[in-house]
GUSE-554620 format. One record per residue (C-alpha): residue number from 1; x, z, y. Coordinates in nm, 2 decimals. Last residue first. Layout:
N
n NUM	east X	up Z	north Y .
...
***
This chain:
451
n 451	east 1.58	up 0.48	north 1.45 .
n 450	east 1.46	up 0.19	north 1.28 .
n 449	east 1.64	up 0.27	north 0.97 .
n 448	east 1.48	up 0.58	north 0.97 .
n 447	east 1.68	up 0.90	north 1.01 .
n 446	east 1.58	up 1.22	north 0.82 .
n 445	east 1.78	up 1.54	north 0.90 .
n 444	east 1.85	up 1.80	north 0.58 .
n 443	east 1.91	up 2.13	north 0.67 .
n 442	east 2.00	up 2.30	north 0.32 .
n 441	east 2.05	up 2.66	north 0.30 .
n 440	east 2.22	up 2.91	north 0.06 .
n 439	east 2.18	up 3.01	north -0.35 .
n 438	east 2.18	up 2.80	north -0.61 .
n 437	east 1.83	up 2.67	north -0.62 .
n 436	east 1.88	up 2.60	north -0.23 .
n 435	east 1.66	up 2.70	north 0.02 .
n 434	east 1.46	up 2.42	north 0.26 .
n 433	east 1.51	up 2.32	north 0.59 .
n 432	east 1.38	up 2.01	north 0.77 .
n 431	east 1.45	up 1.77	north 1.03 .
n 430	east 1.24	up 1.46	north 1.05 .
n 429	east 1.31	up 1.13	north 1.22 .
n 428	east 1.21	up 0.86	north 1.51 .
n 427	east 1.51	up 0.95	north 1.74 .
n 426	east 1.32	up 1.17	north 1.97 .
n 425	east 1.23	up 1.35	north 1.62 .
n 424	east 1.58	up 1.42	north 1.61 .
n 423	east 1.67	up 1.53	north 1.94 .
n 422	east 1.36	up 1.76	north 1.90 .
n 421	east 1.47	up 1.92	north 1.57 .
n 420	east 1.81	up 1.98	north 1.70 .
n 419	east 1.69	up 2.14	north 2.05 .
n 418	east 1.49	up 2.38	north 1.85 .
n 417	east 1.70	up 2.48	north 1.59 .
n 416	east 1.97	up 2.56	north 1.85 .
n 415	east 1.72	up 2.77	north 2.07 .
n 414	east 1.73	up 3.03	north 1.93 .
n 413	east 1.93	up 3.23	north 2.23 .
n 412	east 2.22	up 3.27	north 2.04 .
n 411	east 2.34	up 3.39	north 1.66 .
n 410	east 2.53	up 3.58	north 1.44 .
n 409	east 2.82	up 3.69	north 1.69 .
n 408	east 2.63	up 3.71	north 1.98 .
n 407	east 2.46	up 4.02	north 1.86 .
n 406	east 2.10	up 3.96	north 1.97 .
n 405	east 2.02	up 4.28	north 1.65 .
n 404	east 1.67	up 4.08	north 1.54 .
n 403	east 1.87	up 3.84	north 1.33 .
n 402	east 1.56	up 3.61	north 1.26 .
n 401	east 1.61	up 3.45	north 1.59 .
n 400	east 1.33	up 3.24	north 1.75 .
n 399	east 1.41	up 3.13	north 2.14 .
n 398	east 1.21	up 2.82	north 2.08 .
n 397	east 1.01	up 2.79	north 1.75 .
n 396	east 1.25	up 2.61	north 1.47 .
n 395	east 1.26	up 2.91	north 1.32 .
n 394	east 0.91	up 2.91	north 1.24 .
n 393	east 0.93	up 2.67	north 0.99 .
n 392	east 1.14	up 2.82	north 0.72 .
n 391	east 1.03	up 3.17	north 0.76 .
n 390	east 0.72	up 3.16	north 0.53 .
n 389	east 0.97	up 3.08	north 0.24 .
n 388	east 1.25	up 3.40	north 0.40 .
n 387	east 1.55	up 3.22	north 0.44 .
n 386	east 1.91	up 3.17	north 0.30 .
n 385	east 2.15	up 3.41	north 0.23 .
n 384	east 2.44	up 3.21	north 0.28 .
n 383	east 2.59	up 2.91	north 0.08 .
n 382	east 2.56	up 2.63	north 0.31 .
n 381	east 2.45	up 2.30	north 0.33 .
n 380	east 2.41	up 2.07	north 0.62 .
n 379	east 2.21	up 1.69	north 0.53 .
n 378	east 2.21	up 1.38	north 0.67 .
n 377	east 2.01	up 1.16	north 0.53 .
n 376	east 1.99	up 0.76	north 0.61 .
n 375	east 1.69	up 0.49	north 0.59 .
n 374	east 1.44	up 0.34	north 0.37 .
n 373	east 1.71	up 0.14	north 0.21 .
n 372	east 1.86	up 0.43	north 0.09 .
n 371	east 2.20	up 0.62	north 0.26 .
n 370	east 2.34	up 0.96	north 0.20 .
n 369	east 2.55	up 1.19	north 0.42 .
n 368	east 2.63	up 1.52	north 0.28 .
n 367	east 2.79	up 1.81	north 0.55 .
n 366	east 2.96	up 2.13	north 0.44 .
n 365	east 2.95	up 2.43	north 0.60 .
n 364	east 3.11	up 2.80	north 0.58 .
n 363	east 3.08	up 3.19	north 0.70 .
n 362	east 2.75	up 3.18	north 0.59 .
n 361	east 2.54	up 3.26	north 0.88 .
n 360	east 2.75	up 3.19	north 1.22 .
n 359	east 2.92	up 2.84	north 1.01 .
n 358	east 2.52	up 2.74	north 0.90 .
n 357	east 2.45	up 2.78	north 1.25 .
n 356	east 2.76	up 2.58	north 1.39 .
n 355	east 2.67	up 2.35	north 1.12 .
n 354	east 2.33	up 2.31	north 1.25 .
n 353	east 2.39	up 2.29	north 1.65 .
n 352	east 2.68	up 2.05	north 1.59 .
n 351	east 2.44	up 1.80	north 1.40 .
n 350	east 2.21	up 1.79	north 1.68 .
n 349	east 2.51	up 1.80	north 1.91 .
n 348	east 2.60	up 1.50	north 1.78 .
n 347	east 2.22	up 1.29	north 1.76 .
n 346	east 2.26	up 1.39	north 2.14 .
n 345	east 2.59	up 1.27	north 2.22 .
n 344	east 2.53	up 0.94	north 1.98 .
n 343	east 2.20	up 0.83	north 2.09 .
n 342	east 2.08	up 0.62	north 1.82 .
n 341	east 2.09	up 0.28	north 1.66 .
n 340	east 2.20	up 0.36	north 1.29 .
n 339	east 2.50	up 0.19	north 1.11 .
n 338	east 2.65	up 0.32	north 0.75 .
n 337	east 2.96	up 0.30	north 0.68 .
n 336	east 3.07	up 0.43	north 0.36 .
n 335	east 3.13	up 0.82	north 0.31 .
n 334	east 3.36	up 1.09	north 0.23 .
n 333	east 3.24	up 1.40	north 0.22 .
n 332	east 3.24	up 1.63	north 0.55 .
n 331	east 3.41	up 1.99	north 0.53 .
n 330	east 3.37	up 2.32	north 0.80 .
n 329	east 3.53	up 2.63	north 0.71 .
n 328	east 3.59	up 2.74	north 1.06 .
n 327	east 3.95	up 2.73	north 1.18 .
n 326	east 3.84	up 2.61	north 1.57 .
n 325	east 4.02	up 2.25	north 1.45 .
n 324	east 3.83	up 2.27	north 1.16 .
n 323	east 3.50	up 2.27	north 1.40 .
n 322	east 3.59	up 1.96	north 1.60 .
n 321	east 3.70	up 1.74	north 1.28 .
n 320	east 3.36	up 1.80	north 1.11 .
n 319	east 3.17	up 1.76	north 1.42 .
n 318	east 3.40	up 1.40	north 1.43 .
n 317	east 3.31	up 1.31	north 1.08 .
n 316	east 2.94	up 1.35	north 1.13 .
n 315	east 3.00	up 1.10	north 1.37 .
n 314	east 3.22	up 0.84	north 1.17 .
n 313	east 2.97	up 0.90	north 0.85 .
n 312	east 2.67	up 0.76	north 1.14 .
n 311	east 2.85	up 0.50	north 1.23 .
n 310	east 2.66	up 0.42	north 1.57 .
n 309	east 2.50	up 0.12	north 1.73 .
n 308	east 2.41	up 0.21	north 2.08 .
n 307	east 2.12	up 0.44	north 2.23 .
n 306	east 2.12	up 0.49	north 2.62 .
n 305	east 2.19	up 0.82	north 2.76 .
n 304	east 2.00	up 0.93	north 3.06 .
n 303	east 1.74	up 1.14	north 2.80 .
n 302	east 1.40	up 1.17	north 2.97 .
n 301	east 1.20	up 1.32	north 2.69 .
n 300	east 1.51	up 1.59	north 2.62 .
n 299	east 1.57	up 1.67	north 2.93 .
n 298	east 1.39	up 2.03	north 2.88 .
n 297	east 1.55	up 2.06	north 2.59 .
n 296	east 1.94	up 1.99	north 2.74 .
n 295	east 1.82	up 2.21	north 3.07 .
n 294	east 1.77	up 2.51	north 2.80 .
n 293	east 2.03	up 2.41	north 2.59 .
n 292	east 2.28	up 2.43	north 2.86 .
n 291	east 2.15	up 2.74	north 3.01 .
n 290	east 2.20	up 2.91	north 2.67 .
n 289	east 2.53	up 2.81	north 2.66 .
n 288	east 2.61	up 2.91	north 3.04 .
n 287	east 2.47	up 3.25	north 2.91 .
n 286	east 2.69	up 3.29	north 2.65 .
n 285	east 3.00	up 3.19	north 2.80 .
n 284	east 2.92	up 3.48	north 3.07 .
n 283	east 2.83	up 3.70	north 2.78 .
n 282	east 3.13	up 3.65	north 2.65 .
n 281	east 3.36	up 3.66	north 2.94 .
n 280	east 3.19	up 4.03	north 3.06 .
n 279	east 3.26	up 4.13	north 2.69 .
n 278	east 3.62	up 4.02	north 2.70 .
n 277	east 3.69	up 4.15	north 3.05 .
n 276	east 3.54	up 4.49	north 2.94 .
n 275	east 3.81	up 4.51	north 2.62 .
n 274	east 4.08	up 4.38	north 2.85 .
n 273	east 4.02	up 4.67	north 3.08 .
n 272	east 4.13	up 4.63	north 3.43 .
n 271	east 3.89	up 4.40	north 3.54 .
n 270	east 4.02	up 4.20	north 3.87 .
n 269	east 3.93	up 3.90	north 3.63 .
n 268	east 3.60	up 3.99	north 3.59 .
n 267	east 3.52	up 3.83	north 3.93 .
n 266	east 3.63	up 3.44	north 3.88 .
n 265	east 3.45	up 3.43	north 3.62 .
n 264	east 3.15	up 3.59	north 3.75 .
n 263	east 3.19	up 3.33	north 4.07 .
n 262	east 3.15	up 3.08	north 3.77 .
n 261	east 2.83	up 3.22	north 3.68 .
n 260	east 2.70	up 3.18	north 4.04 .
n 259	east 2.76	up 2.83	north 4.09 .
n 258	east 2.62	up 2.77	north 3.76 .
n 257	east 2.28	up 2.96	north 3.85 .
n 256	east 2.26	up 2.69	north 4.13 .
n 255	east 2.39	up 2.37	north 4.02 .
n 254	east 2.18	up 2.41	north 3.71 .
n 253	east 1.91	up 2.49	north 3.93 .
n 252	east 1.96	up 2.21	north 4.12 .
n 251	east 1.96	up 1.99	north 3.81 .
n 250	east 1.66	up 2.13	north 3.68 .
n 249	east 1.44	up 2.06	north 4.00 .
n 248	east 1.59	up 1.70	north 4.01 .
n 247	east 1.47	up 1.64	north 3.67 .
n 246	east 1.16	up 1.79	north 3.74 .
n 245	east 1.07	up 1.57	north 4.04 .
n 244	east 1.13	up 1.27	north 3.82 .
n 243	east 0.92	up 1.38	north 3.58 .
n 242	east 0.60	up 1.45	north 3.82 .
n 241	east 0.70	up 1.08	north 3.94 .
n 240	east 0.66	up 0.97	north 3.62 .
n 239	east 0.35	up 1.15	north 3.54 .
n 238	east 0.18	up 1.04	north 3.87 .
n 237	east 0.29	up 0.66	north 3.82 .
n 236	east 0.14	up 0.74	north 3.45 .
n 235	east -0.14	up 0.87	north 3.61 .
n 234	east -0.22	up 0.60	north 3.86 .
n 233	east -0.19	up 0.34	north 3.58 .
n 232	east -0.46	up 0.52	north 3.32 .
n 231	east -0.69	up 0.58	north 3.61 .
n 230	east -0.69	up 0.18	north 3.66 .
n 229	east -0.74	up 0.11	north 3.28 .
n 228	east -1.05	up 0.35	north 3.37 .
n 227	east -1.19	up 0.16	north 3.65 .
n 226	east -1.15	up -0.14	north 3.45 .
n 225	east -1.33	up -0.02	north 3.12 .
n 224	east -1.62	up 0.11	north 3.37 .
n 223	east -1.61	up -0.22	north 3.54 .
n 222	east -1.64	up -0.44	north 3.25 .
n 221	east -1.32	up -0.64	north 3.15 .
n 220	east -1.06	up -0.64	north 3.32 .
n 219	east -0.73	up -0.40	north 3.43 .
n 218	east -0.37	up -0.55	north 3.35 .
n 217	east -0.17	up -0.27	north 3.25 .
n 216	east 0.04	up -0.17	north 3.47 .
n 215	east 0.38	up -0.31	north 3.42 .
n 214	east 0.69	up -0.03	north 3.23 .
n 213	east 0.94	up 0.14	north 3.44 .
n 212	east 1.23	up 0.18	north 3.10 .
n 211	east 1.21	up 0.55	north 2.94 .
n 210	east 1.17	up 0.84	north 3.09 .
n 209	east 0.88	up 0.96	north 3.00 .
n 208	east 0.74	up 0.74	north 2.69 .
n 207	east 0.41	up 0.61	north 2.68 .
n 206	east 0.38	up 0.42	north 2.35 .
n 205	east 0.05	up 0.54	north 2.24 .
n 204	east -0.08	up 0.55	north 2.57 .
n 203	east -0.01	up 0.18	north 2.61 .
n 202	east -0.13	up 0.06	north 2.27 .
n 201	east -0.45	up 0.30	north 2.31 .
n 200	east -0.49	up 0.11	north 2.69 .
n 199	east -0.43	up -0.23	north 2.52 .
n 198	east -0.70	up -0.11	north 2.27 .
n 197	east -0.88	up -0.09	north 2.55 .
n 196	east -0.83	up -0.38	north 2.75 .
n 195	east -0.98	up -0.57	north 2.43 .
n 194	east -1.23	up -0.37	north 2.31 .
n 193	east -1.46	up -0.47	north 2.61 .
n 192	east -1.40	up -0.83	north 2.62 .
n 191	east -1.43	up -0.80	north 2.24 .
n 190	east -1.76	up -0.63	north 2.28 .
n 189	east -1.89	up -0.91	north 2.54 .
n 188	east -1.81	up -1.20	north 2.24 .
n 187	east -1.93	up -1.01	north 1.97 .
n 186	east -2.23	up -0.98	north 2.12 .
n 185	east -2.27	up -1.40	north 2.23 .
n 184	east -2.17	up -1.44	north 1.85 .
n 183	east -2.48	up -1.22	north 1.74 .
n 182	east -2.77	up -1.27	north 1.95 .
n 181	east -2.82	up -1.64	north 1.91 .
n 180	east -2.65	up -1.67	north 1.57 .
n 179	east -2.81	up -1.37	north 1.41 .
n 178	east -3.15	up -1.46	north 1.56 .
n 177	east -3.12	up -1.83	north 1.38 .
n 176	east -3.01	up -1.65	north 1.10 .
n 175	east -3.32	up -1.46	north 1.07 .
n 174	east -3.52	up -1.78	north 1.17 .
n 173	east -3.36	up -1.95	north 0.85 .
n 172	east -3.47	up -1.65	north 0.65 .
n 171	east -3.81	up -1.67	north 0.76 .
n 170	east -3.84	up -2.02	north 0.72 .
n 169	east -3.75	up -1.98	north 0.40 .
n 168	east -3.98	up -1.69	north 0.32 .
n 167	east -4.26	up -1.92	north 0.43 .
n 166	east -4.18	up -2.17	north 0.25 .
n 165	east -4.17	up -1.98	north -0.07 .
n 164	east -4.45	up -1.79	north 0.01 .
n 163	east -4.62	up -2.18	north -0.01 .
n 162	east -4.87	up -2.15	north -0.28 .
n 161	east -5.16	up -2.39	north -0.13 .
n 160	east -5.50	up -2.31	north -0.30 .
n 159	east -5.70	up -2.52	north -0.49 .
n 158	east -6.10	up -2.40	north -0.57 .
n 157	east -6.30	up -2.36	north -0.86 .
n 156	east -6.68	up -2.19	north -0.84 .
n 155	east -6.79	up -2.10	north -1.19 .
n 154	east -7.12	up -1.99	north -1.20 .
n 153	east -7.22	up -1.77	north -1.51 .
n 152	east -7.53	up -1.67	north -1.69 .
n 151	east -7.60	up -1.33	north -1.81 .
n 150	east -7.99	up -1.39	north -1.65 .
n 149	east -7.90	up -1.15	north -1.33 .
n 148	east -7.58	up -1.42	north -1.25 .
n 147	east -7.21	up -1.35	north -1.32 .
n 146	east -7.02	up -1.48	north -1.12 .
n 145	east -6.67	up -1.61	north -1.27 .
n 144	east -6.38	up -1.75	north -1.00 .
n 143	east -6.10	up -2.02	north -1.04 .
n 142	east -5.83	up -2.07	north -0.84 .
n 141	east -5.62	up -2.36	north -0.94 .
n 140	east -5.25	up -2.35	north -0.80 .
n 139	east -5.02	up -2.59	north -0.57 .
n 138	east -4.70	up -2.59	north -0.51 .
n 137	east -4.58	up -2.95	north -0.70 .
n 136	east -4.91	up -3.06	north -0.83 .
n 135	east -5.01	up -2.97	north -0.48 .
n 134	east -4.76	up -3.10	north -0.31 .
n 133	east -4.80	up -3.47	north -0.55 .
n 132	east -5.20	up -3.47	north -0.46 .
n 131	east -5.13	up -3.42	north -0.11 .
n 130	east -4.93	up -3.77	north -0.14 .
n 129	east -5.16	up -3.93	north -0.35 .
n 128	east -5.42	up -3.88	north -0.07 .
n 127	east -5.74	up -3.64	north -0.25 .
n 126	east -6.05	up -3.87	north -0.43 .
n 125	east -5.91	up -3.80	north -0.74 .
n 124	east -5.76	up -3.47	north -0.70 .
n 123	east -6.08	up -3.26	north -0.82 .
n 122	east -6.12	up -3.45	north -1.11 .
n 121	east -5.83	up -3.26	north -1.24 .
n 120	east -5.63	up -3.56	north -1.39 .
n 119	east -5.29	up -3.41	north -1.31 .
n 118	east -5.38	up -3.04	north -1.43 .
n 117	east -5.36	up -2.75	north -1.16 .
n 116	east -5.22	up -2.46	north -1.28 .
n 115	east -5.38	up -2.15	north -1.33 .
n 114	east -5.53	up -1.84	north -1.11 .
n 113	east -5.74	up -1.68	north -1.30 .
n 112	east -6.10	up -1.47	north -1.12 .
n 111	east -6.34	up -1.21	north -1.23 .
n 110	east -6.68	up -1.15	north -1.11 .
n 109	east -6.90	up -0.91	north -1.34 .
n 108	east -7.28	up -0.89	north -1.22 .
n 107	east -7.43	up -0.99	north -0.90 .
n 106	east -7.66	up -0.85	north -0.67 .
n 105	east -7.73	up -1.08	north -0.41 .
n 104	east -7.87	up -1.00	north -0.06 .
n 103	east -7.59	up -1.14	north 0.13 .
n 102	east -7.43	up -0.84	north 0.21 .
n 101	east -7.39	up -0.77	north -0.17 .
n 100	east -7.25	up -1.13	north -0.20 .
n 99	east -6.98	up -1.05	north 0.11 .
n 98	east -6.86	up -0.70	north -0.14 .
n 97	east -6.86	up -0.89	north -0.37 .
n 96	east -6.64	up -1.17	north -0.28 .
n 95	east -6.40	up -0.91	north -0.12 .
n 94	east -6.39	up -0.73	north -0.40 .
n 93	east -6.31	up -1.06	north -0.62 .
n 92	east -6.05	up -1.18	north -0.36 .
n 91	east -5.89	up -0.88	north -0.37 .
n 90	east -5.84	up -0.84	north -0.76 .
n 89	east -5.71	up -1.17	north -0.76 .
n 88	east -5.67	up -1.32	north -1.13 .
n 87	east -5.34	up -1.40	north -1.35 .
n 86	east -5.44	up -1.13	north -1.62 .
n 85	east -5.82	up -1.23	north -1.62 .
n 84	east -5.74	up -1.50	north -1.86 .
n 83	east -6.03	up -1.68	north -2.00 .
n 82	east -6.20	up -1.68	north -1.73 .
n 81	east -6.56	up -1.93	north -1.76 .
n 80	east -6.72	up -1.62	north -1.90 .
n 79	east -7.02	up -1.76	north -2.12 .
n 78	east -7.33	up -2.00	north -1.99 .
n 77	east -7.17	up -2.16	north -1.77 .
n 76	east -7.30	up -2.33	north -1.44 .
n 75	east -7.10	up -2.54	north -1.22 .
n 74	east -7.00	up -2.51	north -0.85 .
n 73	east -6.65	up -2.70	north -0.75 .
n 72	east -6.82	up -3.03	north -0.84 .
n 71	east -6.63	up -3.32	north -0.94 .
n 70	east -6.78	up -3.38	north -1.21 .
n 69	east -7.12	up -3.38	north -1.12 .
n 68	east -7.35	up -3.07	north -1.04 .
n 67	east -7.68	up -3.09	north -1.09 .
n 66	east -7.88	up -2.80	north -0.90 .
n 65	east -8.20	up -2.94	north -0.77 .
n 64	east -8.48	up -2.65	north -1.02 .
n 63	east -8.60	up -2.50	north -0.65 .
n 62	east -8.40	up -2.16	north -0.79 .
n 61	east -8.10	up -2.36	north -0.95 .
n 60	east -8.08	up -2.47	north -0.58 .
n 59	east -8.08	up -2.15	north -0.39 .
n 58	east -7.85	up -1.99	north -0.64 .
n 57	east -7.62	up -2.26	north -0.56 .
n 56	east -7.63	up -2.25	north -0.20 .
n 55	east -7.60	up -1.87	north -0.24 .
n 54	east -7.27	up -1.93	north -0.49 .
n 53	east -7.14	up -2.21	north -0.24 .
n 52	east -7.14	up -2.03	north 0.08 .
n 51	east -6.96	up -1.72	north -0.05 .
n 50	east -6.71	up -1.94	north -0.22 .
n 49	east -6.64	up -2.09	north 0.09 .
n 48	east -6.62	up -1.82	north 0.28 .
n 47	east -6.46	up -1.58	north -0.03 .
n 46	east -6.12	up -1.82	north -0.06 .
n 45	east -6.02	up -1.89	north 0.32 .
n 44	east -6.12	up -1.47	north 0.41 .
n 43	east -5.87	up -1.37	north 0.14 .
n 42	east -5.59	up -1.66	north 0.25 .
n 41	east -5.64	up -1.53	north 0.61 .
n 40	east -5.62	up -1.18	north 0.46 .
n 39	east -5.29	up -1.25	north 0.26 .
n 38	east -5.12	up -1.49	north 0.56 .
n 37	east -5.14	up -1.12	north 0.83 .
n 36	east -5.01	up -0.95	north 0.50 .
n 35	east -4.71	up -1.20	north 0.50 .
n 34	east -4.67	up -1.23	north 0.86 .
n 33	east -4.69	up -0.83	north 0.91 .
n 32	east -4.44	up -0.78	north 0.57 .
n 31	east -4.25	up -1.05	north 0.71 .
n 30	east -4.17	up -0.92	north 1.12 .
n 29	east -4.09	up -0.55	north 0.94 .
n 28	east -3.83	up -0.75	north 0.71 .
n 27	east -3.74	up -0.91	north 1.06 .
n 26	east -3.70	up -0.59	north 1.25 .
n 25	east -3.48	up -0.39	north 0.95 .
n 24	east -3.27	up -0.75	north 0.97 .
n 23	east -3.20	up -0.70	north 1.32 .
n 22	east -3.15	up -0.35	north 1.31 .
n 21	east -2.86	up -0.41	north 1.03 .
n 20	east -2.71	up -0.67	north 1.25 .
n 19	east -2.70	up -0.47	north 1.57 .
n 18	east -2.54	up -0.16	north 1.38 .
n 17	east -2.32	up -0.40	north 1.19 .
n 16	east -2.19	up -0.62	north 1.47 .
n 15	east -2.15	up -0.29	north 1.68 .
n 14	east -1.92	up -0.12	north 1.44 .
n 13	east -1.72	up -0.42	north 1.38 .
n 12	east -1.67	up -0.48	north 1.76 .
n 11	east -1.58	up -0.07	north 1.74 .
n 10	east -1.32	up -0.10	north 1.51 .
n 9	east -1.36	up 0.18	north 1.24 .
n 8	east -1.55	up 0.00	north 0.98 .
n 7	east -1.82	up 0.24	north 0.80 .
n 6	east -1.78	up 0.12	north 0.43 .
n 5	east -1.48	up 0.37	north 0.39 .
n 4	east -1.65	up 0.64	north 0.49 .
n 3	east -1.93	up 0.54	north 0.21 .
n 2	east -1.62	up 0.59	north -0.02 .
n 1	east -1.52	up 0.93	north 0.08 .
***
């Protein structure tokens, strides 16, 4: 979970880390070369010279000329001249051997220490004062041990520059050189590219059917990103005009199966039997109902009502006040006003839908309105039977009815559920259900106060 988190999700962050990350992998790669590359140079700069002195050296010690003065780099010792092998170069002194053993000359131990150079090394004296401050400064003594055949020594001394320092310096400063040059100009073209993107997410995300004509989105940027901002336009002018088409396809039906229905009406009067009339009425009541919420659901995403300020006690009030006047059982508690921007006919016959549900099942409703600063509640309770646990959300699934019998007593088409949790979550909240400790149902609907 955490090395998730370390991955950043935007895409210019994504691409500054990949390209970074390679970048620094290609110039830890470019120092290990540079630095190995420096190593053998500074390998093949200490065992030529010393190389050339030892067999000039063993030349002159031979003819009986070799007097080295005090400033020589070759002397002759007769005990180890190292006297800390710790510090030495094990390189150097395979190298050297191996070139002495080329040579002709056998030798015995070599060792080498690297120390520090002392200020009145006679070696510095006839250096520029200003080389002599670097080296004093960066500078290191090498000095190598040969043994001779006779147990003898030669002690060649040499002063070596110590810059890895610099190097990795200038290193680093190239690295963010690179980082500079290649970087900003990067983050630049992958912000052109995010950018009508993210304004395509933001436009997808808050596509709405229905709702106000909206601009195109302004296509630019690359050609692929433009080509598909363009796609994104043509198919919500598709989309809306596929809606549009809809909506006038559902109205005609409408018209046409109510034209129809109300012939029924007209019909079953010339029934004799009150008791067939009845039926015939019902089931022509019921299945205008049922057309209703079916044309009311499939609406839904275009709704032609706009939202207004609404007192959301007031409207619960008023479902209250419609169902007592049919004689149901139907109360509403008192409650404060509270003001939520919403759809009033709709968010109405969401709450309609639920009591008449809880009215069909129980026999009796009453309705709770609470408010928080997150937002309002309004919930339907009842004392029935309640539901099944694994039944509680699929009764909101369209044309669901627990009551297998389809007597139109206890119940419809099932679709109330359906069209009251979709009004709601049109308006930006939750409807749920849930049993009650003490028996009966609670359908509680969850407004924001943005809603």
């Amino acid at each position: 979970m955490n090395r998730l988190r370390l991955w950043p999700r935007r895409l210019v962050s994504q691409i500054a880390l990949v390209i970074a990350v390679a970048l620094f992998v290609a110039q830890a790669i470019n120092f290990a070369l540079i630095y190995q590359g420096r190593r053998q140079m500074r390998i093949q700069q200490a065992v030529s010279p010393a190389l050339t002195r030892v067999l000039d050296a063993e030349e002159r010690i031979a003819a009986g000329r070799f007097r080295p003065g005090p400033r020589a780099r070759v002397r002759l010792a007769q005990d180890n001249p190292v006297s800390n092998a710790a510090t030495g170069r094990a390189d150097i002194e395979q190298a050297l051997r191996a070139a002495l053993i080329e040579a002709g000359i056998k030798p015995g131990r070599i060792v080498s220490e690297v120390r520090r150079i002392q200020p009145d090394d006679p070696l510095l004296q006839l250096m520029p004062p200003r080389r002599v401050e670097r080296l004093l400064r960066s500078g290191r003594m090498l000095v190598i041990g040969v043994e001779r055949a006779d147990g003898t020594w030669l002690e060649l001394r040499s002063i070596v520059a110590d810059d890895d320092g610099r190097l990795l310096g200038v290193l680093i400063v190239q690295t963010l050189i690179t980082y500079i040059v290649i970087l900003l100009p990067l983050l630049w073209i992958t912000r052109r590219i995010s950018r009508p993107i993210q304004s395509l997410a933001a436009a997808a995300e808050g596509f709405k059917p229905g709702g106000s004509a909206e601009p195109p989105i302004e296509a630019s940027g690359p050609i692929e990103v433009r080509v598909l901002v363009e796609a994104f336009n043509a198919l919500r002018t598709r989309v809306g005009a596929m809606l549009d088409e809809k909506d006038r396809m559902l109205g005609a039906i409408g018209h046409d199966l109510r034209t129809p229905l109300a012939a029924l009406r007209v019909r079953i009067e010339s029934v004799e039997d009150d008791a067939d009339r009845a039926t015939m009425a019902e089931t022509i009541a019921e299945m205008s109902r049922m057309l209703d919420d079916i044309l009311s659901l499939a609406r839904l995403g275009r709704p032609s009502e706009p939202a207004s300020e609404v007192d959301v006690g007031a409207l619960v009030d008023a479902v209250a006040a419609d169902f007592q006047a049919l004689g149901a059982a139907v109360t509403c508690a008192p409650v404060d006003r509270i003001t939520l921007r919403l759809r009033p006919a709709l968010m109405r016959r969401a709450v309609r839908n639920l009591v008449e549900n809880a009215v069909k099942y129980a026999g009796a409703a009453e309705i709770l309105v609470a408010a928080d600063r997150a937002g309002v509640t309004i919930c339907v309770v009842d004392s029935g039977p309640g539901l099944p646990p694994d039944q509680l959300d699929r009764v909101f699934d369209a044309f669901t009815r627990l009551e297998a019998s389809r007597n139109s007593d206890t119940g419809g088409a099932g679709l109330g559920l359906t069209l009251a949790r979709a009004i709601v979550q049109e308006a930006g909240g939750t409807l749920t259900l849930a049993n009650r400790p003490e028996g009966g149902l609670a359908a509680t609907i969850t407004l924001p106060r943005g809603a």
